[in-house]
SELOTI-847113 format. One line per 10 residues: their letters; for each residue x, z, y of C-alpha. Coordinates in nm, 4 decimals. Example, Ala and Ser with C-alpha at 12.3 -4.5 7.8 and 13.67 -1.06 7.14 Angstrom:
% residues 2
as) 1.2300:0.7800:-0.4500 | 1.3670:0.7140:-0.1060 $
***
This chain:
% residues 403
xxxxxxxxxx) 2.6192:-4.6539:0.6906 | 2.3407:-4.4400:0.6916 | 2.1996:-4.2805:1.0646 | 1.9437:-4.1360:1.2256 | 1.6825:-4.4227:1.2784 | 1.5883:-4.3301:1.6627 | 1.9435:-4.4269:1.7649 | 1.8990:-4.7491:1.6047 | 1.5332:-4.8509:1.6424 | 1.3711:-4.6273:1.9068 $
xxxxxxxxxx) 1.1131:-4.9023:2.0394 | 1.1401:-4.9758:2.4133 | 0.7949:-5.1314:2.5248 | 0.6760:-4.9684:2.8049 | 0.2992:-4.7746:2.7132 | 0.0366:-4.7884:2.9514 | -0.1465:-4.4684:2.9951 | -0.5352:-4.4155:3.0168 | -0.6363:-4.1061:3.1512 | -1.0045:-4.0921:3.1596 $
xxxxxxxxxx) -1.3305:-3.9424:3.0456 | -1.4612:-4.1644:2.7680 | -1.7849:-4.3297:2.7822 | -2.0497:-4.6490:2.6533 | -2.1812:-4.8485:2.8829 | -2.5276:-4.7567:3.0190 | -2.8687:-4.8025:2.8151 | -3.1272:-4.9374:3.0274 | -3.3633:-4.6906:3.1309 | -3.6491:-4.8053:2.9665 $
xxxxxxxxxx) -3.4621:-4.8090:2.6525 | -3.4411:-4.3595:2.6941 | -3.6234:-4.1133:2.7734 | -3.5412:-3.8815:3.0947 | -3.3400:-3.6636:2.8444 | -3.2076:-3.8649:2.5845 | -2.8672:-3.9772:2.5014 | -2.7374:-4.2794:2.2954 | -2.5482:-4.2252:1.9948 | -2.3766:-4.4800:1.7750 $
xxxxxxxxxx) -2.2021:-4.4383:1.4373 | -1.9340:-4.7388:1.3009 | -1.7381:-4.7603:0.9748 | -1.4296:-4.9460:1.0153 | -1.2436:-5.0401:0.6654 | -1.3209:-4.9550:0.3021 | -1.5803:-4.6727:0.3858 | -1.8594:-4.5579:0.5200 | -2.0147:-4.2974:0.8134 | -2.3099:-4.1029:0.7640 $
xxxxxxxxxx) -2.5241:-3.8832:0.9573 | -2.8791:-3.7260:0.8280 | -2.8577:-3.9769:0.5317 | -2.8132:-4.2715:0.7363 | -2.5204:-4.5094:0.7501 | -2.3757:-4.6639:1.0754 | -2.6533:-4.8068:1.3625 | -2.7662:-4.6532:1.6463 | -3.0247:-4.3898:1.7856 | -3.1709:-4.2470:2.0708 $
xxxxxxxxxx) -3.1385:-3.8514:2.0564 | -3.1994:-3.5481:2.3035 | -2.9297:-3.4851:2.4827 | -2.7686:-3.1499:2.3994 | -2.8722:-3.2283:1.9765 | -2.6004:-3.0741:1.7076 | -2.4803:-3.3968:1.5411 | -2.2779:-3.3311:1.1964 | -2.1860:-3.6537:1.0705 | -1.9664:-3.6734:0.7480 $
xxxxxxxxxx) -1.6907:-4.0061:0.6313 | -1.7064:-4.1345:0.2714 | -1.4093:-4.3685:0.1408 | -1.4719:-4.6184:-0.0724 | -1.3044:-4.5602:-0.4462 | -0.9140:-4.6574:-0.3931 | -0.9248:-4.6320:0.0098 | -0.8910:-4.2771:0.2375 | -0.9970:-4.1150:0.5034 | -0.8162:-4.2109:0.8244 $
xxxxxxxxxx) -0.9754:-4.0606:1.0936 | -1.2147:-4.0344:1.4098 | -1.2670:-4.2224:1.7662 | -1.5094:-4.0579:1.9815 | -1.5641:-4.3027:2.2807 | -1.2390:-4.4565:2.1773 | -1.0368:-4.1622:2.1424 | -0.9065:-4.0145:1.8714 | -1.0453:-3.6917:1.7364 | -0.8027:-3.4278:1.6496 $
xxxxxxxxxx) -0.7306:-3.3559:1.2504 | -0.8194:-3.6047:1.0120 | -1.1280:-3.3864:0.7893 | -1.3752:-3.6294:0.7301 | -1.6856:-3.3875:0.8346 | -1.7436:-3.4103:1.2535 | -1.9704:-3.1524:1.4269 | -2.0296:-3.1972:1.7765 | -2.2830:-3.1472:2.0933 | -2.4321:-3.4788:2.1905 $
xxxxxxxxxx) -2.4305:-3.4503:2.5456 | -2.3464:-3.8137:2.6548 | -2.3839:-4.1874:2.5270 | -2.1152:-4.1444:2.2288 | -1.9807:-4.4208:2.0245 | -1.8027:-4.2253:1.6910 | -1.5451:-4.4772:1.4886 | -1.4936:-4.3928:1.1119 | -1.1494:-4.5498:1.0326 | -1.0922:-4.5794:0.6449 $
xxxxxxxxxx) -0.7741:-4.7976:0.5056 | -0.6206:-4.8707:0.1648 | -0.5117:-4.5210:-0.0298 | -0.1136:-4.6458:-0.1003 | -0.0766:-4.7137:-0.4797 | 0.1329:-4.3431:-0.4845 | -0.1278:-4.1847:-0.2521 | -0.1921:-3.7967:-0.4072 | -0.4953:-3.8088:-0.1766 | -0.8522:-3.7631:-0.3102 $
xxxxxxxxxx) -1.0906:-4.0718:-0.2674 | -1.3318:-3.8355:-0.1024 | -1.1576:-3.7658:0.1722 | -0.9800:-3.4400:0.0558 | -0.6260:-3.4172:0.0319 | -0.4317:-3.2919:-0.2665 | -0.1613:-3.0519:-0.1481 | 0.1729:-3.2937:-0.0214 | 0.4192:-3.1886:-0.2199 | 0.6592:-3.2094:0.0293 $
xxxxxxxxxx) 0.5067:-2.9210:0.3084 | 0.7088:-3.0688:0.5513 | 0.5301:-3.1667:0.9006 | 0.5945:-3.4633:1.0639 | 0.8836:-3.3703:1.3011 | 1.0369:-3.1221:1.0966 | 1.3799:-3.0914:0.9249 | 1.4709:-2.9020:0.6243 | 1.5591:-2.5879:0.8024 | 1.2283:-2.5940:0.9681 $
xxxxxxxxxx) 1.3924:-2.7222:1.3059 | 1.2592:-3.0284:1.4691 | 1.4319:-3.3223:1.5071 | 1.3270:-3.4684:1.8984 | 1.3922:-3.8030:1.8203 | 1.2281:-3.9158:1.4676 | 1.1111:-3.6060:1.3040 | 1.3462:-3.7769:0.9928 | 1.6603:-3.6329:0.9049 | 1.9806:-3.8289:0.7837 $
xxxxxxxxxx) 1.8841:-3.7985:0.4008 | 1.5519:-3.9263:0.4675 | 1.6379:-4.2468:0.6201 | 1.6995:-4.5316:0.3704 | 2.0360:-4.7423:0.4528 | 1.9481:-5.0175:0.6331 | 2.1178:-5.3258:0.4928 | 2.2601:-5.5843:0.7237 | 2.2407:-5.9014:0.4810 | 1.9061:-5.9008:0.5051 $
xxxxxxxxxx) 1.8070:-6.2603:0.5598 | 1.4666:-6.1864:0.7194 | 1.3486:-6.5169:0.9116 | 1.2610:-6.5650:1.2255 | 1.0520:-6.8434:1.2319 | 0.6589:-6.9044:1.2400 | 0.5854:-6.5926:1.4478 | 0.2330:-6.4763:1.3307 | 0.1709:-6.8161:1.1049 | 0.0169:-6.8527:0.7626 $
xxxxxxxxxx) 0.0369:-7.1536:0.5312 | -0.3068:-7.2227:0.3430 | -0.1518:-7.0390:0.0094 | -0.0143:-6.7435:0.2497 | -0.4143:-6.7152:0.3897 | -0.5506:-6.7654:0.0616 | -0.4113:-6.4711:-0.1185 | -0.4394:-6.2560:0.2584 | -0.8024:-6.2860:0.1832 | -0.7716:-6.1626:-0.1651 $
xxxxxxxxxx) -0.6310:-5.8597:-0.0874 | -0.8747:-5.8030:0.2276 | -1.1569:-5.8450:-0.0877 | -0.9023:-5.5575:-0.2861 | -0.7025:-5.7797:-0.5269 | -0.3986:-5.6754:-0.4374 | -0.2631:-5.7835:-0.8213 | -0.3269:-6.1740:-0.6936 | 0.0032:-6.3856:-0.6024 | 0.3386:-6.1011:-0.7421 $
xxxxxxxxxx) 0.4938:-6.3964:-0.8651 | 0.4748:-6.5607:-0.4844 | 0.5434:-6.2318:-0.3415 | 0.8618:-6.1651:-0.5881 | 1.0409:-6.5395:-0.4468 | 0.9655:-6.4680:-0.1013 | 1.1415:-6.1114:-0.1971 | 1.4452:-6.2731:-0.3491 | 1.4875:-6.5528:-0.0622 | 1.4625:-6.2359:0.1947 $
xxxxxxxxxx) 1.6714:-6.0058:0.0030 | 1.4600:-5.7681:0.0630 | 1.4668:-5.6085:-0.3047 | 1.5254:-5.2652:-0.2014 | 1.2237:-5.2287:0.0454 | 0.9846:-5.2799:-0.1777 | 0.7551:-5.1242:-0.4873 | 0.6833:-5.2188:-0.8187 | 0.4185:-5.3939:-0.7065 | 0.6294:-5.6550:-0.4491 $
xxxxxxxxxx) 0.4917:-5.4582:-0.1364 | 0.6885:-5.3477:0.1630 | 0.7375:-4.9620:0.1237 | 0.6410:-4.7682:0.4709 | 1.0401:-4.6776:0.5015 | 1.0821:-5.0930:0.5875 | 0.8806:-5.0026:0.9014 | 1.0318:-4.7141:0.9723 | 1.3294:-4.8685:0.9461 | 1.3040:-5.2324:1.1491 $
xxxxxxxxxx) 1.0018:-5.1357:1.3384 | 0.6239:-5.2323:1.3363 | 0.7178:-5.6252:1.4278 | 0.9291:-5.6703:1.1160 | 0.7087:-5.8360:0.9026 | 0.5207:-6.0677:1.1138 | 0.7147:-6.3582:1.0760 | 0.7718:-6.6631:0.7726 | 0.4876:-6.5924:0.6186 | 0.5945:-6.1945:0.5165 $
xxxxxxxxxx) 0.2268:-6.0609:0.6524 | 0.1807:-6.1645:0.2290 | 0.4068:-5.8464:0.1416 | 0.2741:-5.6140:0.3491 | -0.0148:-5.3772:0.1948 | -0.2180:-5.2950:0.4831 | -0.3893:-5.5903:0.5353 | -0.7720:-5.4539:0.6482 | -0.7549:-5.4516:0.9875 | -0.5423:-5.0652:1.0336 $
xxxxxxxxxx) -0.2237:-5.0271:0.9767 | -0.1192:-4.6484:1.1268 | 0.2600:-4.6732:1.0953 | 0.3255:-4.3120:1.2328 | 0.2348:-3.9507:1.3300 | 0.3667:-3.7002:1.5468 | 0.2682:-3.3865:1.7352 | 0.4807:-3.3457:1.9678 | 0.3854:-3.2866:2.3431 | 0.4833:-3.5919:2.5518 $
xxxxxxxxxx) 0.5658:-3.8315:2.2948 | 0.3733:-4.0811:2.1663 | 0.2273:-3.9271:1.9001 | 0.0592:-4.2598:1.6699 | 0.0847:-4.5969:1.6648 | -0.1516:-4.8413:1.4934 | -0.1732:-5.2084:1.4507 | -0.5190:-5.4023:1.4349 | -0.5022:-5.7177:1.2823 | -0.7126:-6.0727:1.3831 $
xxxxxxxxxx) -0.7128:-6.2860:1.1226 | -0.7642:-6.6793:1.1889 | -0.7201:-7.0201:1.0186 | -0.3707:-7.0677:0.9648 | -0.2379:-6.7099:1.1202 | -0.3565:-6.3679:1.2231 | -0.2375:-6.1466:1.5439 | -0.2253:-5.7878:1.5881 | -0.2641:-5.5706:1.8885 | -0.0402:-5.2037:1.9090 $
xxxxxxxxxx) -0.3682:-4.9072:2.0109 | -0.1472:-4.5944:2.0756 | -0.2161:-4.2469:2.1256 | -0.0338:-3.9935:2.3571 | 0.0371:-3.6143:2.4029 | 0.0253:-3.6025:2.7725 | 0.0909:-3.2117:2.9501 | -0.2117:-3.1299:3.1133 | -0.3893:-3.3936:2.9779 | -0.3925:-3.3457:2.6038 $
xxxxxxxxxx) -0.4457:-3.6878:2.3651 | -0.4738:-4.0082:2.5725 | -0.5298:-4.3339:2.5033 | -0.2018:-4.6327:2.5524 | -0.1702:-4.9965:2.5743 | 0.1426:-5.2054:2.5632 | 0.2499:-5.3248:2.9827 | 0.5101:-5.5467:2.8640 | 0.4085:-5.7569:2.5308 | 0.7491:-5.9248:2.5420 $
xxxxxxxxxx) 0.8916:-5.5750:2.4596 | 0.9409:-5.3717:2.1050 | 0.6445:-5.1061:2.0132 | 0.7228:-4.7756:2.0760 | 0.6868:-4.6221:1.7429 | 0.5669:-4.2590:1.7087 | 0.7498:-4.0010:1.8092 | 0.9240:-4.2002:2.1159 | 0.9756:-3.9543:2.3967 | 0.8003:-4.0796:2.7363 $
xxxxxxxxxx) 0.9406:-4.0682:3.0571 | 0.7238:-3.9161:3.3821 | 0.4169:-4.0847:3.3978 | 0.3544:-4.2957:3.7461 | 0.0264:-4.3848:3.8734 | -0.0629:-4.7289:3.9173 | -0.2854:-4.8455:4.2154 | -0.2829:-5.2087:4.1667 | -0.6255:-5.3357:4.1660 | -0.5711:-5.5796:3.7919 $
xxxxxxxxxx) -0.4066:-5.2937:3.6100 | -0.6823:-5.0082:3.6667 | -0.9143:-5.2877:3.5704 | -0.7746:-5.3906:3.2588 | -0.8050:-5.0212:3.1223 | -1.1387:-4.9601:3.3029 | -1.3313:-5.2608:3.1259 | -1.1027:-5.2761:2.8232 | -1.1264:-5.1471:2.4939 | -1.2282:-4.7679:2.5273 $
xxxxxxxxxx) -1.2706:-4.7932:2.8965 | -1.6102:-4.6185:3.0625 | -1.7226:-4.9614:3.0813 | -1.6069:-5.1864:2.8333 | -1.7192:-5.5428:2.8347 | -1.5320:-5.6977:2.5719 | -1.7775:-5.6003:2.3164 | -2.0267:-5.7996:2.5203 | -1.8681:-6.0933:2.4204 | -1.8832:-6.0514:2.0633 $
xxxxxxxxxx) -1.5155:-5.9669:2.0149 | -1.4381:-5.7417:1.7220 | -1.2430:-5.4401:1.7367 | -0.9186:-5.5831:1.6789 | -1.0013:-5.8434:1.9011 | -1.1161:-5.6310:2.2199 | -0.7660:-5.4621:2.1628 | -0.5693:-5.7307:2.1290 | -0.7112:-5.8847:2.4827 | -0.7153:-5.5299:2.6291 $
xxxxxxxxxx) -0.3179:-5.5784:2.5743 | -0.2520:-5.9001:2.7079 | -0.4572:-5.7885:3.0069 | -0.2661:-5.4928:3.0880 | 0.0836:-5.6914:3.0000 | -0.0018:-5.9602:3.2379 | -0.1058:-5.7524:3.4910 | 0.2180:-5.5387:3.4983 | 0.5171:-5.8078:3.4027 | 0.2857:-6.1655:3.4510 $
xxxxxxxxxx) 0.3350:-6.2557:3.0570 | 0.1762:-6.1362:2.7365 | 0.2121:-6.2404:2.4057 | -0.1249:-6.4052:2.3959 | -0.0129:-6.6460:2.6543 | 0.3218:-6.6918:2.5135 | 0.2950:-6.7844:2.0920 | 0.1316:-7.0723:1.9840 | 0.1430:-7.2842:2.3445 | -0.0825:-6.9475:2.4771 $
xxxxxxxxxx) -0.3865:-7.0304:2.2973 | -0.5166:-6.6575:2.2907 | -0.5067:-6.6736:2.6637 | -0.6692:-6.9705:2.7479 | -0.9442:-6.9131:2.4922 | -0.9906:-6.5156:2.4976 | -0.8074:-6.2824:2.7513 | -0.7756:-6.5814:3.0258 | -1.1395:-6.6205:3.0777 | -1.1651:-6.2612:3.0573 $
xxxxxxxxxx) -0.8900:-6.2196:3.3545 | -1.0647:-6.4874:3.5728 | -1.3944:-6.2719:3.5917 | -1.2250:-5.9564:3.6026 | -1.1236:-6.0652:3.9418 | -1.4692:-6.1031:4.0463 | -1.5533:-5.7296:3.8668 | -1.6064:-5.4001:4.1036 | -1.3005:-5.2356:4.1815 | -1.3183:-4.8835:3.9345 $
xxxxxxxxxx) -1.4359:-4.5606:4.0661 | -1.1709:-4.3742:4.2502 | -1.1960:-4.1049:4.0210 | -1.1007:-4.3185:3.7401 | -0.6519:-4.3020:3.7282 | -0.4471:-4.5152:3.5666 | -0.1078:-4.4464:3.4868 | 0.2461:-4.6152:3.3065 | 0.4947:-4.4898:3.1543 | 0.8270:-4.5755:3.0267 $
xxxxxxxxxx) 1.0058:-4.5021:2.6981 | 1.3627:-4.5758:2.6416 | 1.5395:-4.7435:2.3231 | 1.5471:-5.0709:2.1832 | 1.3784:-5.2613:1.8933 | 1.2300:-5.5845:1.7370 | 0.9662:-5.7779:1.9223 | 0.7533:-6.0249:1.7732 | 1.0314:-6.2640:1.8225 | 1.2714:-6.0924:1.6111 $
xxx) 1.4643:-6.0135:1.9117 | 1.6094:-5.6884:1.9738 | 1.4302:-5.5745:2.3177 $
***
């Protein structure tokens, strides 16, 4: 029976909102002069950043400079975006021109082109041939809950014998042919990828190629492919995997997942982005790991300011916080986002998912440590606020448990 796919799978994970100013932490003074500014450039995925003929690193400029940087993907990979000071820059054109009037990190996110992508490899886009925006039904109205009308929603079937065991786990084939398709051979392992398909029944959700089609995660949600090994037949292996859009005011408007990769598994931690009124695009975190991701276009209730001491420091020394001191550590981005997560989780509900899979081995050897000197870190600036809100709905965790 076919439906709309917000009554079945809105998420219900509660989204921690950060509203603040962005910023890096301080250069040392003798590292500047009186008016200079710090401004770094990273490429994240199969591309590259460039700005007056110079690829990613990091400069001293005078503050108030015109910076025009411009993002290259590599052949078979697109465009994906910008992060100034972690947060995202409206539009996705891959030339930036801005004022440099502060220390400025910029992020140039590229990912895999799908194999039916009409986009250009140099960042252009071919016209969709579909002119349809996301939120949008045929008769131009817009649909509140999913932006996806009743035609556009595949039928979900119910014999699907996805399994629910080894949360997150790899075998040593599983990792071996992960890292093939980080390196772009995506034509390694079809014939492993077409049994797992058959014992899953999951012929109708995917391509040619034995891929999960975008319409699976639509469908079951974000979490629907991280268990028995099926992180093998899903595409977006690099790190990125956006798995929605919207515009709409008070909504969460995209979702991504960043993915750790480790011996014998991988994790991945939910960034999300916000339309906030008043506030414009803020950055989210997930308050309750044990929870389903909201998925874009999940309508948020009021937002409520948090005061608790933990909380405001999770956000204000996390990833994309004025002072984040994960990077410090030598955690990469995926990483810093990942513990920013379990940090805010434990601090709301006293679990995450870092100290729950695998006997908690993420928090005793990454976000715990981190927690135990946070404790010991300055209470924020009271002009930095911190706020949670609450979506409604239901979904898959990581468990495979409707939540």
């Amino acid at each position: 029976m076919k439906r709309t796919i917000a009554k079945r799978f809105l998420s219900g994970a509660a989204a921690a909102l950060l509203l603040m100013t962005g910023g890096l932490m301080p250069v040392h003074a003798r590292d500047r002069g009186p008016e200079e500014v710090k401004l770094e450039l990273r490429s994240e995925g199969p591309g590259t950043v460039t700005w007056n003929g110079q690829g990613p690193g990091s400069w001293m400029r005078p503050k108030g400079e015109e910076v025009s940087l411009e993002a290259t993907p590599e052949a078979g990979a697109r465009f994906a975006g910008f992060e100034r000071n972690g947060q995202p820059v409206t539009g996705h054109e891959p030339r930036l021109t801005f004022t440099l009037n502060q220390d400025t990190l910029i992020r140039a996110l590229f990912e895999p082109a799908p194999a039916d992508s009409h986009e250009k490899t140099d960042g252009e886009q071919e016209p969709d041939s579909n002119p349809l925006t996301a939120g949008q039904t045929e008769d131009g109205q817009e649909d509140p809950d999913t932006g996806q009308t009743e035609e556009q929603t595949p039928e979900a079937d119910r014999d699907l014998m996805r399994p629910m065991d080894r949360p997150f786990e790899l075998t040593k084939e599983e990792s071996t042919l992960i890292e093939a398709y980080r390196q772009g051979n995506f034509r390694a392992g079809k014939e492993m990828r077409l049994a797992m398909i058959e014992d899953y029944g999951l012929q109708d959700w995917v391509d040619a190629d034995g891929f999960l089609l975008p319409a699976y995660f639509t469908a079951f949600g974000p979490m629907a492919a991280v268990r028995g090994g099926m992180q093998i037949l899903n595409r977006s292996v690099n790190g990125l995997q956006e798995t929605g859009r919207m515009r709409t005011v008070n909504t969460v408007t995209k979702y991504e997942d960043h993915t750790w990769y480790y011996p014998g598994g991988y994790m991945t931690g939910g960034l999300w982005t916000m339309n906030i009124p008043g506030f414009g695009l803020r950055q989210g975190f997930c308050a309750n790991g044990m929870y389903a991701p909201p998925q874009a276009g999940t309508p948020l209730k009021e937002a409520v300011k948090k005061t608790d001491s933990m909380f405001r420091k999770a956000l204000y020394y996390g990833y994309g916080g004025p002072d984040n001191r994960l990077a410090a550590r030598g955690l990469n981005t995926a990483q810093q986002i990942i513990v920013t997560n379990d940090l805010v989780s434990m601090s709301n509900v006293n679990t995450s998912i870092g100290s729950s899979i695998g006997g908690g081995w993420i928090w005793r050897d990454y976000s715990g440590p981190v927690w135990e000197e946070m404790k010991r870190w300055p209470e924020p600036p009271a002009t930095f606020h911190a706020y949670l809100a609450d979506t409604e709905g239901s979904g898959e965790n990581w468990q495979g448990l409707n939540k």
